[in-house]
C-alpha positions as a Markdown table, in Angstrom:
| # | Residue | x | y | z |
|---|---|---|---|---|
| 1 | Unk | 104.4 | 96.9 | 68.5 |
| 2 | Unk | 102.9 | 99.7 | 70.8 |
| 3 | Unk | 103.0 | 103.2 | 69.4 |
| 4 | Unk | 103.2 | 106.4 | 71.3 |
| 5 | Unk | 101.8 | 109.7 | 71.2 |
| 6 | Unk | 104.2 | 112.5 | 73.2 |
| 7 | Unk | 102.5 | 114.6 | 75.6 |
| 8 | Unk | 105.4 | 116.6 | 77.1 |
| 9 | Unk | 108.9 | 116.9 | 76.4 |
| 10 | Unk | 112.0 | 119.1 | 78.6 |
| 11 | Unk | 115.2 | 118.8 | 77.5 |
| 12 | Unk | 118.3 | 119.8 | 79.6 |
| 13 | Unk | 117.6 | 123.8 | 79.7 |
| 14 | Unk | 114.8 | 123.2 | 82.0 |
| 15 | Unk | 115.1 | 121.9 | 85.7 |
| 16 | Unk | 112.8 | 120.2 | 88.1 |
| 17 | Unk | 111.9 | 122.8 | 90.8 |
| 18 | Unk | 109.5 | 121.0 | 93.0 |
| 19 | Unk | 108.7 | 117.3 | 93.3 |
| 20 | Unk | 105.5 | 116.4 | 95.7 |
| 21 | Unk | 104.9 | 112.4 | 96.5 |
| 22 | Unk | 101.0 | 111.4 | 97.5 |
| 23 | Unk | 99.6 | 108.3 | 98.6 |
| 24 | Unk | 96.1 | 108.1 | 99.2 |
| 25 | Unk | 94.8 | 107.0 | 102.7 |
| 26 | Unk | 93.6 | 102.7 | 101.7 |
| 27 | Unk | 95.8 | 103.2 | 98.2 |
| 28 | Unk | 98.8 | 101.0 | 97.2 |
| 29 | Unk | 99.7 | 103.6 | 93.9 |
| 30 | Unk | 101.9 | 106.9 | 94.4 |
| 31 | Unk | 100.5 | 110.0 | 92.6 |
| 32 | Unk | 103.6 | 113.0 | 91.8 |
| 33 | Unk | 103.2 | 116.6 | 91.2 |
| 34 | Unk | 106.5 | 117.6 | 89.1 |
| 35 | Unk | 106.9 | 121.4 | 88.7 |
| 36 | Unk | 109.4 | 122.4 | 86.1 |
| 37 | Unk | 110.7 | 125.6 | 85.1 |
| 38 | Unk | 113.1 | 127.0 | 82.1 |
| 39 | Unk | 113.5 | 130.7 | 82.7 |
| 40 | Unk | 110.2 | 132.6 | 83.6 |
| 41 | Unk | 108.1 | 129.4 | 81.9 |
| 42 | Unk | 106.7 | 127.1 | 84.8 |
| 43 | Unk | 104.4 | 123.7 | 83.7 |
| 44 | Unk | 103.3 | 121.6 | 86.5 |
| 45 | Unk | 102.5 | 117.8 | 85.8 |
| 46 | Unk | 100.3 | 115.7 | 88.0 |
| 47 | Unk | 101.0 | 111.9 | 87.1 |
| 48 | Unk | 98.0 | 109.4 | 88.5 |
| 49 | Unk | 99.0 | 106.2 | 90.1 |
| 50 | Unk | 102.2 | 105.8 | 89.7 |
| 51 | Unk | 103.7 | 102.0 | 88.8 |
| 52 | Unk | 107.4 | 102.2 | 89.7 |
| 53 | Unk | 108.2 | 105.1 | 92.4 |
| 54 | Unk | 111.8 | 104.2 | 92.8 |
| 55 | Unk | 112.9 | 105.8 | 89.7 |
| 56 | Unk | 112.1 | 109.4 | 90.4 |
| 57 | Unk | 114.9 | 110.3 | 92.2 |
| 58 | Unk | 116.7 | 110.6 | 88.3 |
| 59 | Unk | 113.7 | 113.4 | 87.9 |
| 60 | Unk | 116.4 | 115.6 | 89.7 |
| 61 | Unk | 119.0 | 115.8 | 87.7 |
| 62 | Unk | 118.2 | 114.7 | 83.9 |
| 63 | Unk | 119.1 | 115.7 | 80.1 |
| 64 | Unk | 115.8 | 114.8 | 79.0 |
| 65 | Unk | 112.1 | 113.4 | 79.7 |
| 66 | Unk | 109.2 | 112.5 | 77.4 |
| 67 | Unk | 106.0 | 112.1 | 78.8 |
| 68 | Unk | 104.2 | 110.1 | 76.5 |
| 69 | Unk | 100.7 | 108.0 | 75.9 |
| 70 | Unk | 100.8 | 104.4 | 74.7 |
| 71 | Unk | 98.2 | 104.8 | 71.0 |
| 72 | Unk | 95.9 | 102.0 | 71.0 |
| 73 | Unk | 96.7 | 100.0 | 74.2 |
| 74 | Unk | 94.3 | 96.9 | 75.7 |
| 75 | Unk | 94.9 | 98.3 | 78.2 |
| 76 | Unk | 92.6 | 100.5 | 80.7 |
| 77 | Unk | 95.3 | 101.5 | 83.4 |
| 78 | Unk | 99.4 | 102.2 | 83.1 |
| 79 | Unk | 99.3 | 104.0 | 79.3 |
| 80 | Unk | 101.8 | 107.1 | 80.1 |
| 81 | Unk | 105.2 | 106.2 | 79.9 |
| 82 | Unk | 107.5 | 108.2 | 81.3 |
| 83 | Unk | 111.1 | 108.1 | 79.9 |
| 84 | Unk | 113.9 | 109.8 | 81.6 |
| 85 | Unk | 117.5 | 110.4 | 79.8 |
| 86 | Unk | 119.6 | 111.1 | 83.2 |
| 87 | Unk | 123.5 | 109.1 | 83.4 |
| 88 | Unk | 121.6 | 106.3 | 82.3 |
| 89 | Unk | 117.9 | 105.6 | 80.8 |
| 90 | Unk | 115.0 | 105.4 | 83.4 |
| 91 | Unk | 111.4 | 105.0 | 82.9 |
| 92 | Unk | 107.8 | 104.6 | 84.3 |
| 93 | Unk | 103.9 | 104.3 | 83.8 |
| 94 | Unk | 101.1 | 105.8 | 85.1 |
| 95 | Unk | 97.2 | 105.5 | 84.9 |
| 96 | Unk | 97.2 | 109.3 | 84.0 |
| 97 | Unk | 99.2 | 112.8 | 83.5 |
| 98 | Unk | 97.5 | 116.5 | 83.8 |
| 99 | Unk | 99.2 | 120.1 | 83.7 |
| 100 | Unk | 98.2 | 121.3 | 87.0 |
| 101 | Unk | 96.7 | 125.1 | 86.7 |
| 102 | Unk | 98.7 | 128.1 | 88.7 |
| 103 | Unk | 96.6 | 128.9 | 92.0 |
């Protein structure tokens, strides 16, 4: 049984505030930049390579995500999960997740 290691967790005080879809020019995978904001606090997430595009849309209104790595995974590629709590349970994986710095 895979074990995880969380990266990021937002619970329902904090709201999606910008969502940005990329695909690379020759690329299959989606990358996502994901701003979220509680307040005057703002984190930025960049998720790599996206496996399963159709469920962000329950990014915009949800009660909770964790942004989590899969611990000791074979595998080289698809070892974030990311689980969203919206009126039901969504997830997906990614190659990779990064806070994005303020410009």
């Amino acid at each position: 049984m895979s074990s995880y290691n969380a990266l990021y967790e937002f619970d329902s005080s904090w709201r999606v505030t910008s969502i940005a879809m990329t695909r690379p020019l020759g690329e299959y995978a989606v990358n996502l930049s994901v701003s979220f904001a509680k307040a005057h606090d703002v984190v930025s997430l960049e998720f790599l390579r996206i496996d399963d595009p159709q469920n962000i849309i329950e990014l915009m209104d949800f009660q909770n995500i964790i942004v989590s790595e899969e611990v000791d995974s074979d595998r080289d590629f698809c070892t974030i999960k990311v689980e969203i709590v919206a009126d039901s349970y969504a997830e997906f994986w990614c190659d990779a997740v990064s806070m994005k710095s303020a410009l």
